[in-house]
C-alpha positions in Angstrom: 128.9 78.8 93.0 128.0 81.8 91.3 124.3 82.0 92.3 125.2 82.0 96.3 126.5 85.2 96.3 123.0 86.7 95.3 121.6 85.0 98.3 123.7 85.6 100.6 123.3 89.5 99.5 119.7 89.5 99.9 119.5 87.7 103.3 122.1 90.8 104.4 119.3 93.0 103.0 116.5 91.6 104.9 118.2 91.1 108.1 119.3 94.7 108.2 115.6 95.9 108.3 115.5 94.2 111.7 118.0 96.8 113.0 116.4 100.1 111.3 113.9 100.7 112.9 115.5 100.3 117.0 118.8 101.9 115.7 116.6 105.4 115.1 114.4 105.2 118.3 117.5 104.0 120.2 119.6 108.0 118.8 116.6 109.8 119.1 116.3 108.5 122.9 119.9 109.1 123.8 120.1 112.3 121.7 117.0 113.6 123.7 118.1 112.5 126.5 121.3 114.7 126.5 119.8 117.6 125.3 117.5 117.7 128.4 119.8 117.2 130.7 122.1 119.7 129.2 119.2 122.3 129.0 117.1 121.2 131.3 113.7 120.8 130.1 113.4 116.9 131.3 111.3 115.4 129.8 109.8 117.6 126.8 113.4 117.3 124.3 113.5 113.3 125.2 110.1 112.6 124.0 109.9 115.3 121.3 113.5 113.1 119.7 111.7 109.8 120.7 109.1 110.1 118.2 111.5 111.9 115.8 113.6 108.3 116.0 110.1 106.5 115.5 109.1 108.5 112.2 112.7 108.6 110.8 113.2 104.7 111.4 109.7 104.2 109.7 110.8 106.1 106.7 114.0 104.7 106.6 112.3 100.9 106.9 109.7 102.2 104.2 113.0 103.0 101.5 115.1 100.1 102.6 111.9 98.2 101.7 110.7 99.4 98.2 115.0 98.9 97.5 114.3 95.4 98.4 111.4 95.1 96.1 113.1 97.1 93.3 115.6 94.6 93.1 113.4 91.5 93.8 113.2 89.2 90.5 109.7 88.8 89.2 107.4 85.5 90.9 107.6 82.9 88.9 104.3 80.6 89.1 
């Protein structure tokens, strides 16, 4: 019963990297977004936040990642 609880831990792990990546595009659109229309400089702050969200959410995928690894047991053949 013990070993489960690994498992289940892991597949949290990896099914969170599914959500890293849109979660940062998804702020850096809407934070963008209000920022243009609050200074009005449509569309320049949107995209400018848009690829801040893409670089950020690659980073963040990137650690998330090499944590996964770090903590992966070694192959056994």
């Amino acid at each position: 019963m013990g070993s489960l609880k690994p498992k289940w831990r892991r597949l949290a792990e990896l099914s969170s990297l599914g959500l890293i990546l849109p979660s940062s595009i998804i702020v850096g659109l809407f934070f963008g977004y209000w920022l243009d229309k609050l200074f009005g400089t449509h569309p320049w702050l949107l995209l400018v936040f848009t690829v801040l969200g893409i670089a950020s959410g690659l980073i963040n995928l990137l650690r998330a990642v090499q944590k996964i690894n770090k903590n992966m047991p070694p192959h056994e053949e």
